[in-house]
MIZA-67548 format. One record per residue (C-alpha): residue in one letter; x, y, z. Coordinates in Angstrom, 2 decimals. Each point is the difference from the previous one (the first is absolute). Example, Ala and Ser with C-alpha at 12.3 -4.5 7.8 and 13.67 -1.06 7.14 Angstrom:
<atoms>
residuo:X:Y:Z
A:12.30:-4.50:7.80
S:1.37:3.44:-0.66
</atoms>
This chain:
<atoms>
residuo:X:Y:Z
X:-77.17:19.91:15.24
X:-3.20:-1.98:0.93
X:-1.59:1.00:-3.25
X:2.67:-0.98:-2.18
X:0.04:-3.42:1.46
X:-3.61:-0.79:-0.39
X:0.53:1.49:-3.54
X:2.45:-2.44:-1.19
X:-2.51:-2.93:1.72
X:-0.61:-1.30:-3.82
X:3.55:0.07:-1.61
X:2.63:-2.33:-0.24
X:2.05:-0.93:3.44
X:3.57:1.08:-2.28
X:-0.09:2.37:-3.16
X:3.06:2.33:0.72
X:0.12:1.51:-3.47
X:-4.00:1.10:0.18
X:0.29:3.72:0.66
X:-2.26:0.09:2.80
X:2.85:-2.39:1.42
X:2.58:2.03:-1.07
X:-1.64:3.17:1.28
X:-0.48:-1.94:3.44
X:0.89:-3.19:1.23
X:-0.44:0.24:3.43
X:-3.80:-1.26:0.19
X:0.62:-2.73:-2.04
X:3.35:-0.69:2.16
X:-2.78:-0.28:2.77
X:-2.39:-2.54:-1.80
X:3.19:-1.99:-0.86
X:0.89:-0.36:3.95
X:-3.39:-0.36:0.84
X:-1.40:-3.08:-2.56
X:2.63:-1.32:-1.58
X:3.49:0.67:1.81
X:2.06:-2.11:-2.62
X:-2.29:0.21:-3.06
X:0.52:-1.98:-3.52
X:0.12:2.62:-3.39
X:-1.13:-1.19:-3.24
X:3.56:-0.24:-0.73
X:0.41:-2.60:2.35
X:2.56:1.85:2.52
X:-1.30:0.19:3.42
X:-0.15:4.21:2.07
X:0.92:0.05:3.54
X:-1.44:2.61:1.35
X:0.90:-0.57:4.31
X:2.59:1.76:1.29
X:0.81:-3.46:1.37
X:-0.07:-1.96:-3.01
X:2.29:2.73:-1.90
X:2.47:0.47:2.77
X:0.38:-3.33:-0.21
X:-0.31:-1.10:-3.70
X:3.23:3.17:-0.20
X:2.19:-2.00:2.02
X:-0.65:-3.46:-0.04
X:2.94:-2.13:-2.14
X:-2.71:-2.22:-0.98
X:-0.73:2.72:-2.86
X:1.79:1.70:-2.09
X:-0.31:1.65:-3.76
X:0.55:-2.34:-2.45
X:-0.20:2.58:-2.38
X:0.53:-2.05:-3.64
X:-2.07:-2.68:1.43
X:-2.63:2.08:0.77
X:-0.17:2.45:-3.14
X:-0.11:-3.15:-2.05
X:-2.89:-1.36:1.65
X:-1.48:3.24:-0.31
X:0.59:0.90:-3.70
X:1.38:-2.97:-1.71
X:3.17:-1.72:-0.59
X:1.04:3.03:-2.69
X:0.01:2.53:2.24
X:3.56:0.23:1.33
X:0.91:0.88:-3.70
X:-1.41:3.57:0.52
X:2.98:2.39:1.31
X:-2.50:1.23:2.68
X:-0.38:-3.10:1.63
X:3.49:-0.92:-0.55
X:1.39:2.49:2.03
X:-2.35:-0.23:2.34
X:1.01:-3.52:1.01
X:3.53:1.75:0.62
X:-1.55:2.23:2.64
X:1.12:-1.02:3.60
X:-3.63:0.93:0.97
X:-0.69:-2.89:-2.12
X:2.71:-2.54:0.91
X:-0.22:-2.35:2.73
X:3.39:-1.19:2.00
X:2.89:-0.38:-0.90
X:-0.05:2.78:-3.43
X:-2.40:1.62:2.49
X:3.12:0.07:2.74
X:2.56:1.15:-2.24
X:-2.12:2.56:-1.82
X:-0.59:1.47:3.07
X:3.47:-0.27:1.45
X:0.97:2.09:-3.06
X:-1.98:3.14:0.79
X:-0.94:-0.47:3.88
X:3.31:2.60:0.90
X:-1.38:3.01:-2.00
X:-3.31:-0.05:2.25
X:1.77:-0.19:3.37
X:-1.55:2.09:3.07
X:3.52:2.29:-0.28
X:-0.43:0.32:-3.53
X:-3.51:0.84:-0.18
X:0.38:2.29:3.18
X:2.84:2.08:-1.96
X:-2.26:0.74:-2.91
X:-2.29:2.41:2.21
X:2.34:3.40:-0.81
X:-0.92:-0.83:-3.89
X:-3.81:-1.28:0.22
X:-0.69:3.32:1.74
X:1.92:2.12:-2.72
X:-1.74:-1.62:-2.44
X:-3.16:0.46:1.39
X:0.44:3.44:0.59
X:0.99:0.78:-3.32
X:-2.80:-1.91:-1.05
X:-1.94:2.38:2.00
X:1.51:3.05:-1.26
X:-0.48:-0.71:-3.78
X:-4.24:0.22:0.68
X:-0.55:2.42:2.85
X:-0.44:3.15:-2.23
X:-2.60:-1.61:-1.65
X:-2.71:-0.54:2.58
X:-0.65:-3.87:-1.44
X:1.53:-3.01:-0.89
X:-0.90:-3.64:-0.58
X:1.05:-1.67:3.10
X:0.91:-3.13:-1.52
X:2.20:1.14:-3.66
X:1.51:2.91:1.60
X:0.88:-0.60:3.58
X:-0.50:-3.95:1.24
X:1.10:-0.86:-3.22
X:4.02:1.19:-0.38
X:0.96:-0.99:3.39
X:0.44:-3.27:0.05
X:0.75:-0.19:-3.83
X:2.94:2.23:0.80
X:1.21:-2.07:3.04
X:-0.13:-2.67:-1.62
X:1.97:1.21:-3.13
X:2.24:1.38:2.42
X:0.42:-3.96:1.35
X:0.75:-1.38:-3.53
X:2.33:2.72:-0.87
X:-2.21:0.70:-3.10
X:1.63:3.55:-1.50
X:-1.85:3.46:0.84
X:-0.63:0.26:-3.97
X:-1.32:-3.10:-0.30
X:-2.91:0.25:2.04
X:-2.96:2.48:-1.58
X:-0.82:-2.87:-1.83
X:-0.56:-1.60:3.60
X:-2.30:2.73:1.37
X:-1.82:0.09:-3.27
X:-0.10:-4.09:0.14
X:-3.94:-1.44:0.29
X:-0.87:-1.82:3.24
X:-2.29:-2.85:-2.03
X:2.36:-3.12:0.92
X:-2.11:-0.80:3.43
X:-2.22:-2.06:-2.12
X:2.50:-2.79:-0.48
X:-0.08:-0.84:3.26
X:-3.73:-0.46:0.63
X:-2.13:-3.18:0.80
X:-1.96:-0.01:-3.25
X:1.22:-1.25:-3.25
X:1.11:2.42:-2.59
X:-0.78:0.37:-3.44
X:2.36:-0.27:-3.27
X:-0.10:3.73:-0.09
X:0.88:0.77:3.67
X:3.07:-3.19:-0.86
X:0.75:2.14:-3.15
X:0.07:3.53:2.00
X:1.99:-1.68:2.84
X:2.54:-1.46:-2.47
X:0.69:3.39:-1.26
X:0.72:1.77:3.04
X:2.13:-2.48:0.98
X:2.36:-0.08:-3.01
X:0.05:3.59:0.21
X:1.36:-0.13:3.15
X:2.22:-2.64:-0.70
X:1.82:1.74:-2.69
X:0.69:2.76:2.53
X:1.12:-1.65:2.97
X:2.15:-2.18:-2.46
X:1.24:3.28:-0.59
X:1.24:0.97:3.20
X:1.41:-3.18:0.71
X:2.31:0.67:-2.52
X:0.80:3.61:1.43
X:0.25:-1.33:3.75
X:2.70:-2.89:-1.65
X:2.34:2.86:-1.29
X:-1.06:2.59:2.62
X:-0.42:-1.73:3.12
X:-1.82:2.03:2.74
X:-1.46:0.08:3.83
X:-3.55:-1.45:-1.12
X:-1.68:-3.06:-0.24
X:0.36:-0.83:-3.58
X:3.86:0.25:0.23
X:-0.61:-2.77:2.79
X:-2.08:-2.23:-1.80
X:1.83:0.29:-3.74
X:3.22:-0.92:2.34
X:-1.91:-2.94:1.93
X:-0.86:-1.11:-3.60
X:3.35:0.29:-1.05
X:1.20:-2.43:3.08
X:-1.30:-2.83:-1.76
X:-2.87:-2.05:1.10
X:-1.99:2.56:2.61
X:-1.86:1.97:-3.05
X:-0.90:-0.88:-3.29
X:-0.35:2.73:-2.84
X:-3.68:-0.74:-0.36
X:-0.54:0.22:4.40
X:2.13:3.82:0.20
X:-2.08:0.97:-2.90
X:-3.28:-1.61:1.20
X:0.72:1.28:4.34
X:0.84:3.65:-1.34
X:-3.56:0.32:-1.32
X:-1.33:-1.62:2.67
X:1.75:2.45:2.47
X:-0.59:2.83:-2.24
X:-3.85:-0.84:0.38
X:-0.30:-1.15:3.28
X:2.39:3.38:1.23
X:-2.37:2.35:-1.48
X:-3.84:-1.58:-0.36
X:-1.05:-0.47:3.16
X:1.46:2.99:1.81
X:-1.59:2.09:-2.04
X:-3.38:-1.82:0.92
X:0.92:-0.18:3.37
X:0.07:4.19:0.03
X:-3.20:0.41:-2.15
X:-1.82:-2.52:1.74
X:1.16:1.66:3.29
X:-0.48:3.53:-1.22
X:-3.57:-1.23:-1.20
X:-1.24:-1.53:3.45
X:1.37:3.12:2.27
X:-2.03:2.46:-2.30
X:-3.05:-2.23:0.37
X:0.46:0.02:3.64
X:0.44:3.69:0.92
X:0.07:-0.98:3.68
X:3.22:-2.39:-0.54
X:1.47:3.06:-2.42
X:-0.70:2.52:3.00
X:1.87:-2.31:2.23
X:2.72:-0.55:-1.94
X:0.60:3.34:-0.78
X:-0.43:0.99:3.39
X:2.72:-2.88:1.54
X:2.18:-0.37:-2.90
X:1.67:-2.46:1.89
X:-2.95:-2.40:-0.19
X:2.11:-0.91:-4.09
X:1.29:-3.15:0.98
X:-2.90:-1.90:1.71
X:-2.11:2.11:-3.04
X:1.92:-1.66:-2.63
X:-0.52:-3.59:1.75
X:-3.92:0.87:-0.05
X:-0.07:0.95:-3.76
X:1.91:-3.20:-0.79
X:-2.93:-2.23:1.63
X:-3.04:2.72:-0.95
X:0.86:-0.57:-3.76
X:2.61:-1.65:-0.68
X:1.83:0.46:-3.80
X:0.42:-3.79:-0.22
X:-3.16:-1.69:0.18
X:1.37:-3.64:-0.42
X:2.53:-2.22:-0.50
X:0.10:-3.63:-0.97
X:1.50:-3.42:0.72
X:-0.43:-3.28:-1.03
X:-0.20:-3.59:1.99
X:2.77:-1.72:0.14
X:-1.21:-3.05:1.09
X:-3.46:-0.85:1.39
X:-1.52:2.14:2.35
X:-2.66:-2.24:2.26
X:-1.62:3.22:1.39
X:0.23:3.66:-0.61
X:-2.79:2.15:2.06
X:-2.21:-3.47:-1.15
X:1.18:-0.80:-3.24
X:1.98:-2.07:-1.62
X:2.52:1.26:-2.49
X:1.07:-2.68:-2.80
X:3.84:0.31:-0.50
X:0.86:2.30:-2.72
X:-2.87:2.37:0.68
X:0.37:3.69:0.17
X:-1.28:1.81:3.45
X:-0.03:4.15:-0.37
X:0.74:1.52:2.98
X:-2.93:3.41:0.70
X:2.92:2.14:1.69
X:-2.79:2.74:-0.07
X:-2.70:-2.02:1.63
X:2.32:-1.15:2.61
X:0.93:2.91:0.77
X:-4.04:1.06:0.64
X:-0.03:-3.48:2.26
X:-1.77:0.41:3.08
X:1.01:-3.10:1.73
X:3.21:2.21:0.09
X:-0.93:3.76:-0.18
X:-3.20:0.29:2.31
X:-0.84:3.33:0.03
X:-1.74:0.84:-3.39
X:2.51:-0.99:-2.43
X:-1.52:1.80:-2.84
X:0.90:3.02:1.80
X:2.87:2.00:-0.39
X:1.61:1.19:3.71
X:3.79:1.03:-0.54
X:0.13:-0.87:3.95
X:-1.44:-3.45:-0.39
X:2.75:-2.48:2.03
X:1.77:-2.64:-0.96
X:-0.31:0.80:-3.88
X:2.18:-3.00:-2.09
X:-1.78:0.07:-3.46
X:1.00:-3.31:-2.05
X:0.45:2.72:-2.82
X:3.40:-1.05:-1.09
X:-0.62:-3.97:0.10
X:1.92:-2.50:2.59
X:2.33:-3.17:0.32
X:3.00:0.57:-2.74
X:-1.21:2.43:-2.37
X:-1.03:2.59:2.64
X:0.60:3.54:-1.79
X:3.57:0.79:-0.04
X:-0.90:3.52:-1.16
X:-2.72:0.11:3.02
X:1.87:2.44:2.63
X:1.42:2.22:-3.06
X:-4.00:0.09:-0.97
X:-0.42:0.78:3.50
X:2.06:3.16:0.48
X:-0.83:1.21:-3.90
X:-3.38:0.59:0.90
X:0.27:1.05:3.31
X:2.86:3.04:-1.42
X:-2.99:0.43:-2.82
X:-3.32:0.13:1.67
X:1.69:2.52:3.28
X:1.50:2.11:-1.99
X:-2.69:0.56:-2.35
X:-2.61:0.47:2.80
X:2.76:2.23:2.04
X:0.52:2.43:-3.43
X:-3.44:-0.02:-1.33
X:-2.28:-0.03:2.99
X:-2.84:1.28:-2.08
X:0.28:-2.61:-2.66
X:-3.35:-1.95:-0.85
X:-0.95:-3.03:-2.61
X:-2.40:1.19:-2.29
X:-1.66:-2.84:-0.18
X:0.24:-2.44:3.04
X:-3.62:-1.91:-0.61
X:0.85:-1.34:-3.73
X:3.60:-0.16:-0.89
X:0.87:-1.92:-2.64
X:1.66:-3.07:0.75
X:2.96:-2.00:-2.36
X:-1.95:-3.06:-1.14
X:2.08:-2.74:1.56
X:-0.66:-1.93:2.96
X:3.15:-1.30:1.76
X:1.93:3.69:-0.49
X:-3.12:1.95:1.49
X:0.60:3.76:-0.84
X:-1.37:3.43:-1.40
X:0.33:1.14:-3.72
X:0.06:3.53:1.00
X:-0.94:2.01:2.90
X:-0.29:3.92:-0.80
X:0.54:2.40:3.05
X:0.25:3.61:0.57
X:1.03:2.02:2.59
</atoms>
């Protein structure tokens, strides 16, 4: 670790899409803390980087998204006319109070503890099946073929979306992080992002239309009959919070089990232990969600004046991104060498899915997917190794921090 930080001495404090960034954050997580705890981008938002200043920027009502506000500033007054953006500004992770309220009311019953408990039976058949269709071979990527269809097929499962529909899911590309990162994008990344999201409007429009004459037990039936109860969901918000869920359902678990699966095999001593106390999961699961977190950062804006964040003062209107990551490597709250991983470590609450009102409502679903995953998979391929652990290639986005591919073999 100690080289990496002196070897980043000459960069810039914040450049999350530079792939030395992207490859590893951590160091510069630690210059951040060290010199410049809330630090000003050329972009003009300010990074909190404390564990403090996060927890606290997550919760406090004196922030909040501000999402049109905020793109506009950012891009121009023309920039709501691209369908990306658009539905975007639908999202409930973008809304503040009240949309924010109802948005949430909407979908909040599908993610209860009961639910989410219930769905164990059918995340371990899936897994195992999962399992099944590879272990003849002797390889497999870890990311396409196994951490991959989980949670895409849970979360089809949720939304009801038909068993023949869904190839087109698994096939699907995973390039859609990039919308959501600190640094502007360019008309082609607009263009790309535009296109994606049509495409998926046209099918979701789709099923809507199914779920109104063939009403089932999933979520979709709920929200196309909360839309049809008058003012709780526009056509434009179902449409817009079904791709959101769809995204949010699938992205990060999958990073979640790669980035986990990638950190055990670089630690053989945390992989022995594991193996050896299987019941070590939970706590495990808790320790890859601070070690490396698949969300990197989230975002809110000020509200009103803020006299003094960690030192600073933050004009009203300004945008302050959250480090989830380097909070999570704070050690004003984890002591004992944070940038290690220890499955036992104590007292393990990773900031990974966010705080205040838009804390993860998919985060104890996330929980048990990968914990069903990354047991199983170590309980019925003991032998199993990364071919690669020093260089894997990493997705080039920032704020959805996960692996391309990552080729095994057993």
């Amino acid at each position: 670790m100690n080289e990496q930080v002196q070897g980043v001495a000459s960069d810039p404090l914040f450049n999350p899409l530079a792939p030395d960034f992207i490859r590893n954050p951590y160091p510069y997580y630690d210059r951040l803390r060290t010199i410049d705890p809330i630090h000003e981008t050329p972009f003009g938002q300010f990074v909190a980087s404390r564990h403090a200043d996060v927890s606290l920027v997550m919760r406090d009502k004196r922030f909040g998204k501000d999402f049109v506000e905020r793109t506009t500033r950012r891009y121009g007054p023309e920039i709501m006319n691209e369908p990306v953006f658009r539905s975007m500004s639908c999202w409930m992770l973008q809304a503040d109070p009240p949309d924010h309220t109802r948005l949430r009311g909407l979908v909040v019953k599908a993610f209860t503890a009961r639910r989410v408990e219930d769905m164990r039976p059918r995340i371990q058949e899936i897994v195992d099946r999962t399992i099944d269709a590879v272990i003849d071979r002797g390889h497999m990527d870890l990311i396409e073929d196994f951490a991959f269809r989980l949670p895409v097929t849970i979360i089809c499962d949720m939304l009801g979306i038909p068993e023949d529909h869904r190839e087109v899911f698994y096939k699907s590309s995973r390039d859609g992080g990039r919308l959501l990162d600190p640094v502007p994008m360019t008309p082609e990344e607009i263009a790309k992002g535009n296109a994606a999201n049509m495409m998926a409007q046209m099918y979701f429009q789709q099923l809507f239309e199914l779920r109104r004459r063939s009403p089932a037990d999933d979520l979709t039936t709920q929200l196309v009959q909360a839309e049809e109860d008058g003012n709780k969901l526009t056509n434009e918000e179902l449409t817009a919070n079904i791709i959101l869920l769809f995204g949010a359902g699938h992205e990060t678990t999958v990073n979640l089990i790669g980035n986990g699966l990638l950190a055990l095999h670089r630690n053989p001593d945390q992989l022995a232990l594991l193996k050896a106390q299987p019941d070590l999961i939970t706590n495990a699961i808790e320790e890859f969600l601070r070690y490396d977190s698949s969300v990197q950062m989230t975002g809110r804006v000020a509200l009103e004046e803020i006299d003094d964040l960690g030192g600073k003062r933050i004009p009203k209107g300004e945008s302050v991104l959250c480090l989830l990551g380097s909070a999570n490597h704070d050690p004003a709250v984890y002591p004992d060498h944070p940038d290690r991983l220890d499955i036992t470590r104590p007292n393990v609450r990773p900031l990974s899915f966010g705080g205040g009102i838009h804390f993860c409502l998919g985060a104890q679903l996330a929980r048990i997917e990968a914990e069903i995953a990354i047991a199983t998979l170590l309980r019925r391929l003991p032998d199993l190794r990364i071919d690669d652990v020093e260089n894997p290639a990493w997705r080039p986005t920032f704020v959805l921090r996960g692996l391309k591919h990552l080729p095994a073999s057993w």
